[in-house]
N, C-alpha and C positions, 0 to 999 in steps of 0.2 A: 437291628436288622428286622424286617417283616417278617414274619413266619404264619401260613397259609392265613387263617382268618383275623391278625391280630389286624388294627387297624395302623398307617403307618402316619408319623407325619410324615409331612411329603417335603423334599430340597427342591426345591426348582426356584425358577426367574418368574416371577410376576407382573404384570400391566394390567392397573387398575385406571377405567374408563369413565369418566362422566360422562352420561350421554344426553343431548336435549328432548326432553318427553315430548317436544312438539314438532321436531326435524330429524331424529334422531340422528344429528353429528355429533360428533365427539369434541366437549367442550374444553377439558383440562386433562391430560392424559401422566401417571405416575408408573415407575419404572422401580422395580423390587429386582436390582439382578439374581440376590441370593436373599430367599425367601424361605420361614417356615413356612407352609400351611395346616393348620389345625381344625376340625369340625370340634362342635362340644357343645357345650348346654350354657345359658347365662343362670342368672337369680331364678327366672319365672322357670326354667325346667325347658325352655322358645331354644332353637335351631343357630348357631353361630359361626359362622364362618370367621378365623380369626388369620390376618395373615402380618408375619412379623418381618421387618427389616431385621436381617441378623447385621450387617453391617454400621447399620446406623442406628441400633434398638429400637426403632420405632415400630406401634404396632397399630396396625385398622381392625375392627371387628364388623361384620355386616350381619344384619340378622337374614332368616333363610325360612320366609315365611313365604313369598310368589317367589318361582325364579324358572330360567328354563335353561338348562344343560346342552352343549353342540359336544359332541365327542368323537366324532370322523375321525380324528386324527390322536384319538387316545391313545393308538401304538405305535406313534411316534412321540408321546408323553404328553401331550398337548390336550387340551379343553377351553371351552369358555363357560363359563357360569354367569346367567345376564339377570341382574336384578333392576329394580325399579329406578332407573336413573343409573345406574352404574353396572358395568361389567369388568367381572374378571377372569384376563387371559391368561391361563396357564402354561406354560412352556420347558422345555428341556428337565422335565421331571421323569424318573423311571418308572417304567411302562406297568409295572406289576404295581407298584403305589397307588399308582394314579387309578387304574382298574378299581383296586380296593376300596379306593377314594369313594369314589364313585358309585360305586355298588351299597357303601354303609348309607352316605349322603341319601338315594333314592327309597332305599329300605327304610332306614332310621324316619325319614318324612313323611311317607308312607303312614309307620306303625304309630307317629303321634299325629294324625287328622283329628282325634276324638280332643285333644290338649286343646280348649278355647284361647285363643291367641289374647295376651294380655294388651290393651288399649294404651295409649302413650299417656292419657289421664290418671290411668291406674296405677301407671310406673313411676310417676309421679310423687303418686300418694304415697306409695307404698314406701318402709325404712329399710325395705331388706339393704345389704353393704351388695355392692356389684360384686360380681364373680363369674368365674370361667372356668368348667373342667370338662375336660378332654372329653369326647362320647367314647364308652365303651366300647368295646369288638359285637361286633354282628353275633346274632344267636337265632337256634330254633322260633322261641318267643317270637323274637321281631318279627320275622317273615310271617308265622303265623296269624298274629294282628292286625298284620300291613296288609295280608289277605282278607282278613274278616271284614276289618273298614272300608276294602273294597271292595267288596260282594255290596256294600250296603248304599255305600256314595258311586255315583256314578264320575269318578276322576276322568277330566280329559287328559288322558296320558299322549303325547305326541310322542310315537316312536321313531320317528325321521328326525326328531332333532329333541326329542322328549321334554315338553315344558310340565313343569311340575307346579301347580296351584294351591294354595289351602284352601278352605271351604270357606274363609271368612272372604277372604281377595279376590276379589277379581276386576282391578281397576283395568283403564284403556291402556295407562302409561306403560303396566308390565307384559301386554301384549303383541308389544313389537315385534314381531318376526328376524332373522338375520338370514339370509338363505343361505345353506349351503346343503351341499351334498347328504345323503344319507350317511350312515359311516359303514366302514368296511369291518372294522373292526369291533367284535360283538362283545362289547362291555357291561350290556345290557342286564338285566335277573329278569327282566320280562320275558319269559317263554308262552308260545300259543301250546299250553299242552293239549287240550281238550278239541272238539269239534267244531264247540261253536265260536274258535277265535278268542276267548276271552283270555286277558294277557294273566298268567298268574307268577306272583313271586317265587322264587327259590332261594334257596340259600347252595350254594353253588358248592360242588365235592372237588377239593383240591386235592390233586394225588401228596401226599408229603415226601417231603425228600429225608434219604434213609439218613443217618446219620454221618456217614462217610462221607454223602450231598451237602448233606449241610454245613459237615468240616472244610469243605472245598468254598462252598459259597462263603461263609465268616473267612475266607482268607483273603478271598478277592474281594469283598467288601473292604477288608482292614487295610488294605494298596499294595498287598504283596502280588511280587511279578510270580508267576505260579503255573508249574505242569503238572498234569492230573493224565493221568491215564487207569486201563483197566481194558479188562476183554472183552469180545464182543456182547454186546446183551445188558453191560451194567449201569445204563441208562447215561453214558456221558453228551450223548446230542438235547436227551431231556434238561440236564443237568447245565447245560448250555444256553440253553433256553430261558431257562430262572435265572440264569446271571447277565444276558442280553436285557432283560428286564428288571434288574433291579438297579443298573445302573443310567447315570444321565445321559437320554441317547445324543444329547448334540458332542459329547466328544468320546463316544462309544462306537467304534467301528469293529463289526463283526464280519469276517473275512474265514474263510477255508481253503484249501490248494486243491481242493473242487468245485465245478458249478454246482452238482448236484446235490453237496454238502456244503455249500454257502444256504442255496435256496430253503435246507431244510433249516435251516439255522436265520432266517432273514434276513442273509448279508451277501456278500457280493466277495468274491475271488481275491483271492490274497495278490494277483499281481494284477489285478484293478484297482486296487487298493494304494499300490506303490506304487504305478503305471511307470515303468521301467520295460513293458513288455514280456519278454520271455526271461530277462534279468542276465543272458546270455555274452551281453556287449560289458566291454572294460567297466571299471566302477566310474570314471572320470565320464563317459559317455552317459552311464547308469543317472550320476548325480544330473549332468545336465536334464536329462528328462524330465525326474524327480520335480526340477526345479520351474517346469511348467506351472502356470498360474491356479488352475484347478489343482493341480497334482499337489502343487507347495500347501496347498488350505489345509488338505489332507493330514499331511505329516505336520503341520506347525497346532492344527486345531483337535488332533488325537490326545487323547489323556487314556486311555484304556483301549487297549487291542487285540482282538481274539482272534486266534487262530488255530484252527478246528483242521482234524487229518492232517496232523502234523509230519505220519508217518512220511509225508510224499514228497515236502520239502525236502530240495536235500541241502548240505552243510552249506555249501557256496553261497548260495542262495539267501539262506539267513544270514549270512557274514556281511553280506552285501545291503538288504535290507538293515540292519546293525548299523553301519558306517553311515549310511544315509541319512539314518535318523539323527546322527549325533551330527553330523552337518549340517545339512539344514535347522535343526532344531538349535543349534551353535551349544549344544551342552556337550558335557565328558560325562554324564553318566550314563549306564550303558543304556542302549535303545534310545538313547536322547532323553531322558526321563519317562518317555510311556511306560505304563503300566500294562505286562504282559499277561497272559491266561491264553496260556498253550495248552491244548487237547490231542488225544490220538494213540493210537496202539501201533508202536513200533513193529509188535509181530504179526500186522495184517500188513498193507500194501507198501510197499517200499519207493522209493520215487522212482521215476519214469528216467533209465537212463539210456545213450547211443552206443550202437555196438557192446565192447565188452570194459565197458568201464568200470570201474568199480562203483559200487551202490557208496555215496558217503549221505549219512543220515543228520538231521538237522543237531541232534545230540554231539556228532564231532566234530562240529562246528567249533573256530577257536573262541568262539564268543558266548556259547551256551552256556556257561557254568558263570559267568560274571550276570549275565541276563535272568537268568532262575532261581532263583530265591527258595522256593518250596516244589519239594514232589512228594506227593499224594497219586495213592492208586485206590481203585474203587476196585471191590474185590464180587459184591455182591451182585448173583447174575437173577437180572430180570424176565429176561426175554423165555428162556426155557427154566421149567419147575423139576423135571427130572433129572435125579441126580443125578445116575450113573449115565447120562448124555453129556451134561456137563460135565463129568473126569472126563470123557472120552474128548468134549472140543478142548480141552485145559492140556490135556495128553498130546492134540493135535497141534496146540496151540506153540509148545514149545517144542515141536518137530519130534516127538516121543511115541514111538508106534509102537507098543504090545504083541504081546498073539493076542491078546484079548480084544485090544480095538480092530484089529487087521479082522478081526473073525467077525465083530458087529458091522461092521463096516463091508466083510462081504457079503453077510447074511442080508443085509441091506437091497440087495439088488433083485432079490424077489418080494418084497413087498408091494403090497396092490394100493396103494394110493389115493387110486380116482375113485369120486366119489359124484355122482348125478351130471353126470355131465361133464366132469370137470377134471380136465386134466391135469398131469403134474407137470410144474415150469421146467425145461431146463435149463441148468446153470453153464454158459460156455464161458472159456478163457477168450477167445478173440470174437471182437467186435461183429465181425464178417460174417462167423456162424450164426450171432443173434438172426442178422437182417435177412439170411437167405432162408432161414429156416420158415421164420415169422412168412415173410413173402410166398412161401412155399403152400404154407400150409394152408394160408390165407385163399390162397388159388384154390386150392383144391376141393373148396367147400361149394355146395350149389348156394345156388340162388343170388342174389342182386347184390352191388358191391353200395354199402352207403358211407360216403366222405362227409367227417366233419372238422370244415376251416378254424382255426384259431383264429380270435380275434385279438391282435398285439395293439398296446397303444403309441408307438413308432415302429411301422413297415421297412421304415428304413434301415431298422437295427434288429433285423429277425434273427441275423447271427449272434449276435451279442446275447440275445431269449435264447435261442437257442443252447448255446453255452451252460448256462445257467436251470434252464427249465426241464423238468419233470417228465414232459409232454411235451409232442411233437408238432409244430406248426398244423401237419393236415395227418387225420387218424381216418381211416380206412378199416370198416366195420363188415360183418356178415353176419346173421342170425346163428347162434354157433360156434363162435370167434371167441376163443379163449385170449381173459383178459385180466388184469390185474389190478383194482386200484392204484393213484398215485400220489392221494393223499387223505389224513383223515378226516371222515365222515362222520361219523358215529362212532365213540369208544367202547361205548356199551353193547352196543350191536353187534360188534368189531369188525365193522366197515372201515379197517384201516388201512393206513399205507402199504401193500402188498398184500393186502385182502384178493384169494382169488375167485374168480368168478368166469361163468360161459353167457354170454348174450342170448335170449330167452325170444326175443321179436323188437319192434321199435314201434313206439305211439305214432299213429295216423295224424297227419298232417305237416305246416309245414317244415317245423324241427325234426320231427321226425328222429324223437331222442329214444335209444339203446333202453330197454329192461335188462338187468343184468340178475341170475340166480348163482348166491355166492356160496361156499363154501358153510359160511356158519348158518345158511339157511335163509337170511334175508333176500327177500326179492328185492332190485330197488329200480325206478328208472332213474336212469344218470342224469344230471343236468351240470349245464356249465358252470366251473368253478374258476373263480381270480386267483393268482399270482403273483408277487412283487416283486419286483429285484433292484438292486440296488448300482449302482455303474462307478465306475472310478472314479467319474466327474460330480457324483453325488446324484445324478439324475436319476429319480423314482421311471421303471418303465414295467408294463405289466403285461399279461396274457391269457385270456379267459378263451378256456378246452375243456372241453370234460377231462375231469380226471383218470383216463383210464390208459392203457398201453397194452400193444399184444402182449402174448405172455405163453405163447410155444415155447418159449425161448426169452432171457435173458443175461447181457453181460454181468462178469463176477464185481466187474469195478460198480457197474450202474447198481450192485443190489445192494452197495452200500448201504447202512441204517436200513435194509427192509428186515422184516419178517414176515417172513413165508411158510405159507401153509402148507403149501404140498409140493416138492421139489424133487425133480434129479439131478442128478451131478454125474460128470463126466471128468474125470479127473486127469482122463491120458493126456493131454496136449499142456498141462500147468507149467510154465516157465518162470514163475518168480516165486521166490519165499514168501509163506504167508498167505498164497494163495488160495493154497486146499482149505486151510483153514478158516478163509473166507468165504468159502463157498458151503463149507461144512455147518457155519455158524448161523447161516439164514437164517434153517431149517428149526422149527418151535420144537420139532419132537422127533424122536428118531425115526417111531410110526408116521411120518409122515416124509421121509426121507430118501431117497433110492439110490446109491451108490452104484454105478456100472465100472468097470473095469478096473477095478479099484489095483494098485498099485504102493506098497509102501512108500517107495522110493520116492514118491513125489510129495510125499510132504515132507517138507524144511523150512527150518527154523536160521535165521541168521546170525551168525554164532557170535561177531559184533552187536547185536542186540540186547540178547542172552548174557551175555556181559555186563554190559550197561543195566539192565533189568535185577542184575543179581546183585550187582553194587549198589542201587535205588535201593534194595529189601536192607540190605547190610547195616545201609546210613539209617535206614528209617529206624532197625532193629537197637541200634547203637544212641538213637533219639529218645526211643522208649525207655529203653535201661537206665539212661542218664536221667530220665527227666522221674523214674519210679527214685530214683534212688535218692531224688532232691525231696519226692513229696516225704520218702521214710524219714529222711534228717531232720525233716521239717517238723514230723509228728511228735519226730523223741526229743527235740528242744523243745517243743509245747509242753510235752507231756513234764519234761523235767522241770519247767518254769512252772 
């Protein structure tokens, strides 16, 4: 498994290219479906790219002396690597690897410019026995170097498609261009820190994942089907994120029974996913759907499926998903053989149900317990650092009101909040108080009203964007207009997801883009940021809006994954379990918090849950024991041997 700086080999499909130096066609083309790839060093200490048939043991090595990298499509696992006469395409490799790939490759070549490239005469002569080891992990050092020898050589670095030269090369042949696009996604170590543009290395800060992280990820790497949960704050969307990426995205489908939690997560709606619709209709009507041309690829080309805000599924729903799979996929084992990684906290949102039905949660499902293999909860909270806030959401969490939380919680509602400008969001339970509040407020302010259009790249499917997206087709601004990010920007600055902020004026001309002054103190002007989204039918379609949204007012469902800096909550109108809790959990800090009309009564916990939760602790506690009590047996047959 990768763990943050180590370097990984990479699994992926291969197509290695002969190209003609005088036409550039492709004259012999070779296919590696399941491919190592290796970076590393030969005899001379020279650059190697080694890539291995594991099927058929055969192995190519290329050396990595001129070459230029395309990476547009690195987060979809994808690269090309173009050397002198040949190229090669990388494909269906996961996305974190490939990154790493990529970052040791430019650095590592980089930090050996000064290495005189050995002559095909010399190699000749020379008796060293051939050999090959792996390159080390990235360090301090490297980056270091890789700078100093660029302070000194003037490298044409191309950042739109980044060609990489050594100082000895520079023939016609490896100058061939390929055009494509820039990329979207920033793989790059080249940062402009400085003024005057000059690109300098870094060695990139990857947050680590805690240990409970990392017991989650070694499961779902080893092919166990596996639910994880844990309370709001303990990084399971992060956590989510790392295993969307470690795994091979061409039969990796990342879905949620949200838009707004698909899009954080880069995948596309659990019933786009199945496109069965609302999943509502007989299962015999269900399967026919399913069994549409696009739809069928889906379910036959899945080997890993994730699904994130589990709470919201309810039981029917997976049962049905379930039988489908083993259908079309024409297997008996459960889910059809995919490989599951369920996420979500049963004791925030519950699904969405008609009248007075009863809430049945995807857990009592008759198929859950044969589909789940491992449960794992993540207990460490990130989001908030104060304790005694954390007992109080933990308190709230399982429907447990105190005199002590009921008295923080009322004490709460005079605290002063706002800070330069900047009001606190509130948190409403229905939809309708968002938009009338927002619209409200929005009016009431002077001065000149300025719109800005989303640009989608199909008009045709803006509901579909919309479903799915963060931000809204057309955002409706005023100097003053209390507003919220809606995605991250800076972590260090922490211009992040729910970063709030008041619009300060907008730059002269014809964009005419928003300053916003936020809350940690950056001033920043907004500019337009892209969107992906994924569609049932596999079509990539996207949306570039400033990241921003009003933020008088926001729903408790929409604040999912946020954290928020300065909030009130309005608790009297809460109608589901889990609720209060969700709206309580935004909030980073209690100082920063306002509770009005606070009422016990409305927070609950669903006692069907609470159940299921207390028996997950039971089994796990029953795991430990057993498994303490194998290592003791174990130590006293040692010890006695």
């Amino acid at each position: 498994m990768m763990r943050d700086q180590e370097f990984p080999e990479l699994q992926c499909a291969v197509a290695v290219e002969r190209v003609s130096a005088s036409s550039g066609h492709v004259m012999k083309r070779q296919v590696v479906r399941s491919a190592a790839v290796l970076l590393g060093r030969d005899e001379h200490q020279e650059l190697v790219l080694r890539i291995h048939d594991r099927a058929k043991g055969h192995t190519d090595s290329f050396m990595l002396r001129d070459f230029q990298l395309f990476t547009r499509f690195a987060k979809d696992g994808k690269c090309t690597v173009k050397l002198e006469g040949t190229q090669v395409l990388i494909s269906d490799c996961p996305p974190d690897g490939l990154c790493t790939f990529l970052r040791t490759l430019r650095i590592k070549h980089e930090a050996s410019r000064d290495h005189k490239p050995v002559s095909d005469r010399a190699r000749l002569k020379a008796t060293l026995p051939r050999s090959f080891n792996t390159i080390s992990p990235l360090q301090q050092k490297d980056v270091q170097k890789a700078n100093e020898l660029r302070s000194k050589v003037n490298a044409p670095l191309q950042l739109k498609g980044l060609s990489v030269r050594s100082s000895s090369s520079n023939k016609a042949g490896g100058s061939q261009q390929v055009k494509r696009p820039r990329t979207d996604c920033d793989t790059s170590p080249v940062k402009a820190l400085h003024p005057n543009k000059k690109p300098v290395l870094t060695l990139p800060v990857a947050r680590k994942l805690s240990k409970e992280q990392a017991a989650v990820l070694d499961a779902v790497l080893s092919g166990k089907n596996i639910f994880f949960t844990g309370s709001a704050g303990t990084g399971k969307s992060f956590l989510l994120k790392r295993i969307v990426g470690s795994l091979p995205p061409k039969s990796t489908y990342a879905t949620a029974s949200t838009g707004v939690a698909a899009c954080h997560i880069g995948g596309t709606t659990l019933h786009n996913f199945a496109g069965i619709g609302s999943g509502s209709a007989p299962l015999e009507q269900c399967l026919e759907l399913a069994q549409r041309p696009g739809v069928r690829q889906h379910w036959t080309g899945c080997k890993h499926l994730i699904i994130d805000e589990i709470s919201m599924v309810e039981a029917q729903f997976f049962d049905k998903l379930e039988a489908i799979a083993r259908s079309i996929r024409r297997s008996t084992e459960p889910f059809g053989g995919i490989q599951l990684i369920v996420c979500g906290d049963f004791l925030q949102l519950p699904p969405v149900t008609k009248g007075k039905e009863k809430t049945s949660f995807s857990f009592q499902a008759r198929s859950w317990r044969k589909c789940i293999h491992v449960n794992m909860e993540l207990t460490e909270v990130r989001r908030q650092t104060d304790r005694a806030f954390i007992s109080l959401l933990q308190a709230v969490r399982v429907g447990r009101v105190t005199e002590e939380v009921t008295s923080q919680l009322l004490k709460s509602a005079n605290n002063r909040i706002e800070r330069d400008g900047i009001l606190a969001t509130r948190l409403c339970t229905h939809k309708d108080d968002v938009e009338l509040t927002n619209e409200n407020k929005l009016k009431q302010l002077p001065g000149p009203l300025r719109g800005f259009e989303a640009v989608d790249s199909d008009p045709m499917l803006v509901k579909t964007i919309d479903a799915q997206s963060p931000v809204g087709a057309m955002l409706q601004l005023k100097v003053g207009a209390q507003v919220m990010l809606t995605k991250n920007l800076d972590v260090q600055r922490g211009l992040v997801n729910g970063a709030r902020g008041v619009v300060v004026d907008f730059l002269l001309g014809s964009q005419g883009l928003p300053r916003v002054r936020f809350l940690c103190g950056a001033v920043e002007v907004i500019k337009r940021e892209r969107w992906m989204f994924k569609t049932g039918g596999g079509l990539y379609l996207s949306r570039q809006q400033l990241p921003l949204k009003l933020a008088w007012a926001i729903s408790i469902h929409k604040s999912q994954g946020m954290t928020l800096d300065c909030v009130e909550i309005s608790l009297a109108r809460v109608f589901e379990s889990g609720q209060a809790y969700v709206a309580l959990s935004r909030a980073r800090s209690l100082e920063g918090l306002r509770v009005m009309d606070f009422d016990p009564r409305v927070v609950q916990a669903n006692q069907d849950v609470l159940q299921f939760y207390k028996k997950l602790r039971k089994e796990r506690l029953l795991m430990q024991s057993s498994m303490g009590d194998f290592v003791r047996k174990s130590n006293q047959e040692n010890e006695a041997w």
